[in-house]
C-alpha positions in Angstrom: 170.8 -117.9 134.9 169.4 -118.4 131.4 169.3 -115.8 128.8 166.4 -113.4 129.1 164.8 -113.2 125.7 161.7 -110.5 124.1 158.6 -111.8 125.5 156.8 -108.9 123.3 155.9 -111.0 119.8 153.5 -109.0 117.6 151.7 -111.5 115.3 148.2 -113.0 114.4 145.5 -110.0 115.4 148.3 -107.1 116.2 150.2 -107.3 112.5 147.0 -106.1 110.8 146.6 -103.5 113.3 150.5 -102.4 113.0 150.6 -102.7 109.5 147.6 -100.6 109.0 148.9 -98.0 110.8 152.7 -98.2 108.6 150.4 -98.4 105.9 147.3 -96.0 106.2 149.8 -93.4 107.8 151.0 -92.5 103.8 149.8 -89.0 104.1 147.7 -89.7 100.9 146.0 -92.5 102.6 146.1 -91.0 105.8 144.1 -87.6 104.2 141.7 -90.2 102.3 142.3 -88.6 99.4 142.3 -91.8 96.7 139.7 -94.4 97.0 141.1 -97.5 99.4 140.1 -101.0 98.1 141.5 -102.9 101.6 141.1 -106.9 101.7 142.4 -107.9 98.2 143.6 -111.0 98.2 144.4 -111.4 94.8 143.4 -109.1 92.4 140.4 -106.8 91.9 138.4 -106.5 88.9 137.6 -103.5 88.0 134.6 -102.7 85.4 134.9 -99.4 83.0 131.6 -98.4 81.0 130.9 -96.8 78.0 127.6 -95.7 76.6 126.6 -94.3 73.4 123.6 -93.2 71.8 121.8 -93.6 74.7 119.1 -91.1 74.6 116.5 -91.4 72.3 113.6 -89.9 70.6 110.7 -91.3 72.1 108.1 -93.4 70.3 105.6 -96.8 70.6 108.3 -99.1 70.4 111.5 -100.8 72.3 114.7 -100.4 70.1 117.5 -101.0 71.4 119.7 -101.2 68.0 121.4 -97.2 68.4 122.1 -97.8 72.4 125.3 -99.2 73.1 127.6 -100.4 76.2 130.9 -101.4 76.4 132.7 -102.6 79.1 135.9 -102.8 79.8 138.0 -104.3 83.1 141.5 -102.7 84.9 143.2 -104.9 87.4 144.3 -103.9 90.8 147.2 -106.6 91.7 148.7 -105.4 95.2 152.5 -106.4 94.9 153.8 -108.1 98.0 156.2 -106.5 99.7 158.6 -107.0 103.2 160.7 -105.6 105.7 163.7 -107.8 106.9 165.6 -105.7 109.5 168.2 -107.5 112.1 170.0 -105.5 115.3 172.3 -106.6 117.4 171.5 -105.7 121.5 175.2 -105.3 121.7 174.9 -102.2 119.9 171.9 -101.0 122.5 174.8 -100.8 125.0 175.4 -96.8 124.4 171.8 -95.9 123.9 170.0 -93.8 125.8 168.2 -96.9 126.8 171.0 -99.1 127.9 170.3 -98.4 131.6 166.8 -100.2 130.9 168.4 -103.2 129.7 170.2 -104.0 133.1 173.6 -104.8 134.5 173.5 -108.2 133.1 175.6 -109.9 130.4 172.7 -111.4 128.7 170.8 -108.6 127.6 167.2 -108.5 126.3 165.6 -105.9 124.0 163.8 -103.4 126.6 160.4 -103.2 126.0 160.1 -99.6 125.0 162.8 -100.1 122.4 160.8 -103.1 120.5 158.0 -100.4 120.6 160.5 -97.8 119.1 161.6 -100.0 116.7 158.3 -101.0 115.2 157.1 -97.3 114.7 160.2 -96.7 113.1 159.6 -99.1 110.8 156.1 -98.3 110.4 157.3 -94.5 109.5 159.7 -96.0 106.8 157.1 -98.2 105.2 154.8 -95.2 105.0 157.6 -93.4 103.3 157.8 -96.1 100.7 154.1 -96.8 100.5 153.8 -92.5 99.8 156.5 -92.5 97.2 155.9 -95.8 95.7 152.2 -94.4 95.1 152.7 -91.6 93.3 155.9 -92.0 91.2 156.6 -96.2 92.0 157.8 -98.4 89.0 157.6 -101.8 89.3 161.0 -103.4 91.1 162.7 -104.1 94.3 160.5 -103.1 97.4 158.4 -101.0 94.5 155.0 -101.4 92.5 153.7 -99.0 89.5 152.5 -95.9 91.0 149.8 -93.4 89.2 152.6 -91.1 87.5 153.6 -94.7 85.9 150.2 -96.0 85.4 149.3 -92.2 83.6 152.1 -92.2 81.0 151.1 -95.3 80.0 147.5 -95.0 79.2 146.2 -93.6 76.0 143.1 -92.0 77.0 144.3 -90.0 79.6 144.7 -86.3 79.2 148.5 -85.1 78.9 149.8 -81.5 79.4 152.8 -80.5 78.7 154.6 -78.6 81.5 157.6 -76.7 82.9 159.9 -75.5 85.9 156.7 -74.1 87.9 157.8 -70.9 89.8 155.6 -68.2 91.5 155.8 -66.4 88.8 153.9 -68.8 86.2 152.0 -71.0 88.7 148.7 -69.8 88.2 148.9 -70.0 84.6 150.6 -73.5 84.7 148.0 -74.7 86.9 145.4 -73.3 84.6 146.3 -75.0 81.6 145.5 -78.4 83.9 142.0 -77.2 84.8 141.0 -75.9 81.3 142.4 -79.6 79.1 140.2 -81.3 82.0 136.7 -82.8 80.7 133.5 -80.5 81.5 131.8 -83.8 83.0 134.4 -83.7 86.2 134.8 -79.9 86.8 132.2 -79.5 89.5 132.0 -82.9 91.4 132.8 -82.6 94.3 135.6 -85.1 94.8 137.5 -83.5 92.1 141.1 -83.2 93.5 144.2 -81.1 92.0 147.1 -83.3 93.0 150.4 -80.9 93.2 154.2 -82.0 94.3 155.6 -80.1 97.1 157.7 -77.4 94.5 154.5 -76.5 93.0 152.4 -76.1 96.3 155.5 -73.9 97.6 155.7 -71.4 94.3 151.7 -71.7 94.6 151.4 -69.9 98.0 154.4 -67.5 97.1 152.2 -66.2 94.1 149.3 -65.5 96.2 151.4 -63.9 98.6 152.3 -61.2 96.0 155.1 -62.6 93.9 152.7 -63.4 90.6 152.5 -60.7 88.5 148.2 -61.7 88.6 148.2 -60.5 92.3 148.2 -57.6 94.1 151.9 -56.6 95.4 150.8 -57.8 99.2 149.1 -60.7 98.5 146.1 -62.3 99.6 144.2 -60.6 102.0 147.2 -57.8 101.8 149.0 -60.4 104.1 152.3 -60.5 101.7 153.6 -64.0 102.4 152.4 -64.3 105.8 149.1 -64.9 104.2 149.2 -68.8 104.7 149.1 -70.8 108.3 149.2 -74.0 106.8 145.2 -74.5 105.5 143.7 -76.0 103.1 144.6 -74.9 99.8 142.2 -74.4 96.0 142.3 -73.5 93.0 139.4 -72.0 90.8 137.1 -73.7 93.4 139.0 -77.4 93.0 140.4 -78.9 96.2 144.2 -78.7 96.5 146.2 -81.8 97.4 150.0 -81.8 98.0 150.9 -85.1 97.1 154.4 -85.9 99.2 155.2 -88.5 96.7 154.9 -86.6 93.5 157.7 -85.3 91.5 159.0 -81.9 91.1 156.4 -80.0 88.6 154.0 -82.7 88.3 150.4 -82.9 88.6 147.2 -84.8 88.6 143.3 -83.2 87.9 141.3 -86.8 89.0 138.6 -87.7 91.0 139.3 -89.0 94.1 136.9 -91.9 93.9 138.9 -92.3 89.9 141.8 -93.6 91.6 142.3 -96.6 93.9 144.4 -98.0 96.4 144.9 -101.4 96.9 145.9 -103.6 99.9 145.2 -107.1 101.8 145.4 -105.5 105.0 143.6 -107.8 106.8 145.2 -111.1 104.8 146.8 -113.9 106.3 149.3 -112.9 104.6 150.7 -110.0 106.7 152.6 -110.5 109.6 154.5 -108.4 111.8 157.5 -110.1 114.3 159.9 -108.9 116.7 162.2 -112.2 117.2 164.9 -112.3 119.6 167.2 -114.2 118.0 169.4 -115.8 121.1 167.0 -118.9 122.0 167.7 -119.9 118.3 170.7 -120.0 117.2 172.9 -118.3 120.2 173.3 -114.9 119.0 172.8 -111.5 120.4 170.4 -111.0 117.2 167.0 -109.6 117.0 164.9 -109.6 113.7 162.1 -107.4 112.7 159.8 -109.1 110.1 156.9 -107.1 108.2 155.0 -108.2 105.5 152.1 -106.8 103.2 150.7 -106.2 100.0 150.3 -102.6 98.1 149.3 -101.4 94.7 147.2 -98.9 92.9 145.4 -98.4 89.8 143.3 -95.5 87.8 139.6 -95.5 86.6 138.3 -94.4 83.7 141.5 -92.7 81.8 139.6 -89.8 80.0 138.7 -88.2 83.4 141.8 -87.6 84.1 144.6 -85.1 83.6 148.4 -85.5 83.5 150.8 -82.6 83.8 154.3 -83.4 83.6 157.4 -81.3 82.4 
């Protein structure tokens, strides 16, 4: 009786669907809360304008010798990136599965397992993808994420901060809003980007632990007051960005910074190979691949707080 192998290969039309969803289940994807640039194949160009002295007094003539433009360009290279994950069916044998795999020596990965296996992977790469994001340097399995991409760039606003705790959150979080340029505050896609720690002492001070707030909070709810909502700050959209660092945060636009991915490349390809029609072993493989990266806007627009 021959071997039973997987007859469940996930390839061609399936790996952009899977790797969308491993991908565009980041929760700052998932929440849409950067810009998402999907199909680069290489790299994207990105144009940056200037203008000065554009308004004029008005008069008979054209002149255009006090108007001026200047353009600038920031590329979006996605790194590429894979999964290479091998199990052995042997090891399935005291699963709560096993019973689907039958009584027979030659085992083949059950069905629902391969399923299993290929969310779990999915979950993990959306891990990665969230962390590699925000705080990423370029590496093994990493690309520069907007934490990197921010300390690097001259022109974009820096604040210096501290160990955020109820007690100075508000304040902390004010000194972001008031270094931030008058031309963003009021658009309506201006985002406060927070790491967990400073979302947590955030919704402790308005549940009556800053010494701003009344001693029961908002609403006089103490620190029942919150059921998980969305959260703002002097009117600006709240963001809890998982892959943030402890007391960092970004004032930007969301449509200032930029994801980038060749989703639907031929490039990407997810596989769940079984291993024993190949070279004889009780193997199975898991094979992902894709591209990821990000990049900022205009610089000036955006605010870095960091301790």
């Amino acid at each position: 009786m021959p071997n039973p192998t997987i007859t469940s290969s996930y390839a061609g039309e399936f790996a952009g669907k899977y790797l969308g969803a491993a991908l565009l289940s980041a929760s700052t994807l998932d929440a849409g809360a950067v810009t998402i640039l999907p199909n680069v194949k290489f790299k994207a160009a990105m144009k940056v304008g200037s203008f000065a002295n554009l308004v004029r007094s008005a008069d008979c003539d054209f002149d255009d010798t006090t108007s001026t433009m200047t353009l600038t360009e920031k590329v979006l290279q996605p790194t590429e990136l894979q999964v290479n994950l091998q199990i052995c069916k042997k090891e399935l044998h005291a699963d709560f599965e096993a019973a689907q795999m039958g009584y027979s020596a030659f085992d083949s990965l059950p069905p629902l397992f391969s399923d299993f296996v290929i969310a779990r992977v999915a979950a993990e790469v959306a891990q990665a993808t969230e962390q590699s994001i925000w705080g990423g340097s370029a590496g093994e399995g990493n690309f520069d994420g907007f934490t990197t991409l921010l300390a690097a760039d001259a022109d974009v606003v820096d604040v210096t901060g501290t160990t955020v705790t109820a007690a100075n959150v508000i304040d902390e979080l004010g000194k972001i809003v008031d270094a931030a340029s008058t031309q963003i505050l009021g658009k309506e896609d201006l985002t406060l980007y927070v790491s967990n720690n400073i979302a947590r002492a955030y919704i402790r001070a308005l549940g009556g632990f800053a010494t701003n707030v009344g001693a029961n909070g908002v609403d006089n709810k103490g620190t029942t007051w919150y059921n998980g909502g969305a959260l703002t700050f002097e009117g600006i959209n709240i963001f809890v960005a998982q892959g943030l660092g402890d007391n960092k945060a970004v004032l930007a636009q969301q449509s200032n910074l930029f994801f980038g991915t060749g989703l639907l490349d031929d490039r990407n390809v997810v596989k769940v190979l079984d291993m024993g029609d190949l070279d004889g072993s009780d193997n199975v493989r898991i094979v992902m691949r894709y591209t990821a990266g990000v990049q900022t806007g205009i610089g000036g627009d955006i605010v870095y707080y960091t301790a």
